[in-house]
N, C-alpha and C positions, 0 to 999 in steps of 0.2 A: 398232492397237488403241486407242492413246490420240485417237486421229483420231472413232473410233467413238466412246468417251466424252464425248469433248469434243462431238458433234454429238446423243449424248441429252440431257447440262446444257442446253445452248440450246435443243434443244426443250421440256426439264418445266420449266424456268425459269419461265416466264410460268403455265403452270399452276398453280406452288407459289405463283405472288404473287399471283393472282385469287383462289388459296380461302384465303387470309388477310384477306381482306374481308369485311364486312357482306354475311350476307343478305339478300335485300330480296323480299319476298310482298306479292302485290297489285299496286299501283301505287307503293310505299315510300315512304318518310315523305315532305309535303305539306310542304314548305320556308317557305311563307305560311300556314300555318296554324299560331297563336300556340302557341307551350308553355305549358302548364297543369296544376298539380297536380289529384289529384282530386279533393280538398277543393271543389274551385276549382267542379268541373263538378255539384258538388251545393249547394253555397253562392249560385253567381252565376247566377239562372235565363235571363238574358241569354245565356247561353252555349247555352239549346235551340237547334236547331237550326244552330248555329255550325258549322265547324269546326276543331278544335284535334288540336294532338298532344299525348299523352299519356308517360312512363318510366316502368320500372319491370320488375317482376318477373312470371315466371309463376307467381302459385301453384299453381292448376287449371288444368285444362285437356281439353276434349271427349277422349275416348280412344277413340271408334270412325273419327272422320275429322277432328280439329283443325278441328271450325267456329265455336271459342269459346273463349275463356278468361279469366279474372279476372286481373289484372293492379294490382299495390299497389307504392306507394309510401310515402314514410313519412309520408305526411295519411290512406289511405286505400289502398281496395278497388275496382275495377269491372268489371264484364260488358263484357267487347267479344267485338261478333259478328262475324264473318268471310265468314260463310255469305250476308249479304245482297247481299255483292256478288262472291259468286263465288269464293272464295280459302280456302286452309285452311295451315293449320303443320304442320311433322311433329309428334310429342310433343319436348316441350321444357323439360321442370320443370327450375324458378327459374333458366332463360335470362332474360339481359336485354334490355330487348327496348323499342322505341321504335315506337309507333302514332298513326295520324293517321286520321282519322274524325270525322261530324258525329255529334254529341249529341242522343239523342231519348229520347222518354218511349216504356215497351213495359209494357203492363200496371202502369201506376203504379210503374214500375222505371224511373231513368233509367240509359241504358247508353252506349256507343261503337257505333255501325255503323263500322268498319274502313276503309278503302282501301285503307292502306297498313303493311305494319309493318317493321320489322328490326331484325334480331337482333344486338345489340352484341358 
């Protein structure tokens, strides 16, 4: 009997230490892609088109399929979209969360396009 036990621990063992990890959606966070507040990606217009990663919190967030959500830090608020490149979140309110994405203008709104995100 303790033969059995001892042979389930070593099997869930590695299961229990993978889901202690960072989620990661998309393509997850873009290692060369600088860290930036988001003061930063509304302040320094050098940053269109760039891309940077982003920290912080989910405030909102899309509720029929996670193709979006606003994400604040403590300069700021912004729109990151998901859905341009494919990828969504499950619901996730005020998960912290680390996203990497170039910076573009979408109807006089600057936002994040996504790549990458995970969930701290």
């Amino acid at each position: 009997m303790r033969k059995i036990f001892l042979m389930l621990a070593i099997m869930l063992a590695p299961l229990l230490i993978a889901g202690c990890g960072e989620e990661k959606y998309g393509s997850g966070v873009d290692p060369n892609a600088p860290s930036v507040k988001v003061k930063d990606v509304f302040l320094k217009k050098d940053l269109l088109g760039q891309k940077v990663t982003l920290e912080g919190e989910i405030v909102s967030q899309c509720q029929s399929n996670g193709c979006w959500f606003f994400l604040r830090d403590d300069t700021g608020q912004i729109y990151i979209d998901l859905s341009t490149n494919n990828f969504s979140l499950p619901s996730m309110p005020n998960k912290h969360v680390v996203a990497s994405g170039t910076v573009v203008t979408s109807k006089k709104n600057i936002l994040l396009v996504a790549t990458g995100v995970e969930v701290k």
